[in-house]
Phi, psi and omega in degrees: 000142183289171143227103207268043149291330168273005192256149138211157253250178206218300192207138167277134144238136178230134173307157172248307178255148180119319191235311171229353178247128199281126168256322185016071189049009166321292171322306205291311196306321186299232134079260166324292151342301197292323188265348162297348195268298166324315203053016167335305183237069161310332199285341194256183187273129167267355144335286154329294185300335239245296158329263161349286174324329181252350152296316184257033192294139216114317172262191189298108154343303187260028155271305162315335168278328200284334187278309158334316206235020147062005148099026187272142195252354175283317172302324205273354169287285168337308172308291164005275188300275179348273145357283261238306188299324180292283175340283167330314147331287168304324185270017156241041163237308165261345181080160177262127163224172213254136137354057215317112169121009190258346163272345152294319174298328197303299175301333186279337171261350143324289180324306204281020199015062140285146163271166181232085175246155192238153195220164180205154159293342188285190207246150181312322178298335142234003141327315200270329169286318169297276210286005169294304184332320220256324180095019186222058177263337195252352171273316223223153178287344174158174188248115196218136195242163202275006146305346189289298199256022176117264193240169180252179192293185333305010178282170198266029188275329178302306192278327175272358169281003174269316188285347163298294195328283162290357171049054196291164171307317199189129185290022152279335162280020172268123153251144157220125185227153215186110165318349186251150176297326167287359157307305199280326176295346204284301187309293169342289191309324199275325178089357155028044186342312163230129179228140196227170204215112131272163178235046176240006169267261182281287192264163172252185193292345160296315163313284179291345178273338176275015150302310122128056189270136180304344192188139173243159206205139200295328192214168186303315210311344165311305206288351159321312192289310187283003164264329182096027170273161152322157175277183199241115181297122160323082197337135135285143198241147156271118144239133167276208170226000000 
């Protein structure tokens, strides 16, 4: 297990749905769409597929499609484009929400000029829609999607492009936190000085510690502690007797 009570940290990156955007099966639903629209992964089960999907939750959509779709890279484009379209659909259909305590975190390391890239498997046109959704385009310093940077998780290109990105001393001043085993793998590869498993998203804590995350945490507002921000003071309440 690390230890980030003595390092400090430069730039955060945190995954977005799952993590810092409220999921509630929103992905797994996209997901679906595209392939009834599509028939993408017709050679399967959708069971299987369905499956396959929640292993690789995290990584780049059309690496996923592309597996889906049996390595056809014209379908899995189509499916893609689908995905993106269904997903759009759902958040004016359900509306976007916030993780609880993540917008708080956000401002507080705004405050504390830590940087902030938030990083994702989606494609920009909806990345850039949650957060206009969300209302946090003036919190984070940017967004980077794996069109940005090469490849998607598990590969390290999303965390070392935030970290270019923010011209951070060294990626030993990086945090990364994420819900998924390609989140931890992201962070790792990239060498990351704290890489963390949340659990309000993909995986459980087996999953992620066997992932290999320095530290696992139920929700982001956990990573306060492991950065060295304050803890966030308690509403105060009235009561009588």
């Amino acid at each position: 297990m690390a230890d980030s009570g003595t390092r400090s940290f430069e730039l955060v990156v945190l995954d977005m749905a799952g993590t810092t955007v409220r999921d509630d099966g929103v992905v797994e639903r996209g997901f679906q769409r595209a392939h009834e629209r599509t028939g993408v992964a017709d050679r399967m089960s959708w069971d299987e597929a369905l499956q396959y999907v929640r292993d690789t939750m995290g990584q780049s959509k059309i690496d996923v499609f592309t597996h889906l779709a049996g390595g056809d890279l014209v379908r899995a484009e189509e499916a893609t484009a689908a995905f993106e379209r269904a997903y759009s659909e759902l958040i004016v259909e359900e509306g976007v929400e916030p993780i609880p305590g993540a917008r708080e975190l956000l401002e507080d390391l705004r405050d504390a000029d830590i940087a902030v890239v938030l990083t994702t498997g989606f494609a920009p046109v909806t990345r850039d829609a949650l957060i206009e959704g969300l209302g946090w385009a003036d919190l984070i310093d940017a967004a980077l999607s794996p069109i940005d940077v090469g490849r998607g998780r598990p590969a390290p290109d999303l965390v070392l492009g935030a970290a270019l990105f923010a011209q951070v001393s060294g990626i030993a001043a990086v945090a990364v936190a994420g819900d998924t085993a390609s989140d931890v793998a992201s962070g790792l590869s990239a060498g990351a000085g704290l890489v963390v498993g949340v659990l309000s998203g993909a995986h459980d804590r087996a999953t992620l510690e066997a992932a290999g995350a320095h530290h696992v945490i139920d929700d982001v507002s956990g990573l306060r502690a492991l950065i060295g921000l304050p803890a966030v003071a308690p509403v105060a309440t009235s009561g009588g007797v």
